[in-house]
Steps between C-alpha positions, in 0.01 A plus 500: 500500500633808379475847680216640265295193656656537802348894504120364374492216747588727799236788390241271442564289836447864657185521340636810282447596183747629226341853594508437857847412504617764270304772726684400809812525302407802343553392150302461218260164453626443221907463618371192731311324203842525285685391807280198496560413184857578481480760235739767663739582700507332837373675852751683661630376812357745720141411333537105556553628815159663486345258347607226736365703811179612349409114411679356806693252329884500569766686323662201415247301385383762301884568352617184444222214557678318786381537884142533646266680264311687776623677786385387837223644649726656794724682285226728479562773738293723626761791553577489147193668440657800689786559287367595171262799393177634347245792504190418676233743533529607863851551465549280822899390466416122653216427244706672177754229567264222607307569162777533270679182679148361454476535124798261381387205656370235358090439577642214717669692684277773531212238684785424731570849613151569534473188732750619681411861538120377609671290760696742659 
């Protein structure tokens, strides 16, 4: 399996579509369809890392094929959702970052935050 395979079986395990993906990376749809099909240039490395966190498969499955396809569900940690940014409404610092954190994950990993926040 090839890395253009690699890419569609990781965004559709994440329940993502080409659009999806590409709006989380914020490229154009039609870059991750040509990725698919391995009709251009290869993802950078700094997008496979992207793509590998917003699908929650692991770098290096996703690189090279070998290792664990998925990341383990405890990998996902809840204070990375207070490192990264976005511009909420309220303009509330703690949910800008929770909602831009929030955004790049997968929809599996999304129900598991959720679960988590509701328990807390």
């Amino acid at each position: 399996m090839g890395l253009s395979s690699r890419i569609r079986e990781a965004r559709k395990n994440a329940d993502l579509s080409q659009q999806a993906l590409a709006r989380r990376l914020g490229l154009a749809h039609w870059l991750v369809s040509k990725w698919e099909r391995n009709s251009c240039p290869q993802p950078t490395q700094i997008q496979l890392d992207q793509i590998a966190e917003i699908t929650g498969v692991s770098r290096e499955w996703l690189v090279t094929g070998y290792g664990r396809m998925t990341v383990a569900s405890s990998s996902c940690n809840v204070y990375q959702l207070f490192r990264e940014t976005a511009t909420p409404d309220d303009g509330e610092e703690e949910e800008r970052r929770l909602l831009s954190a929030f955004r790049t994950k997968s929809q599996r990993v999304r129900r598991t935050i959720i679960e988590v926040i509701e328990e807390l």
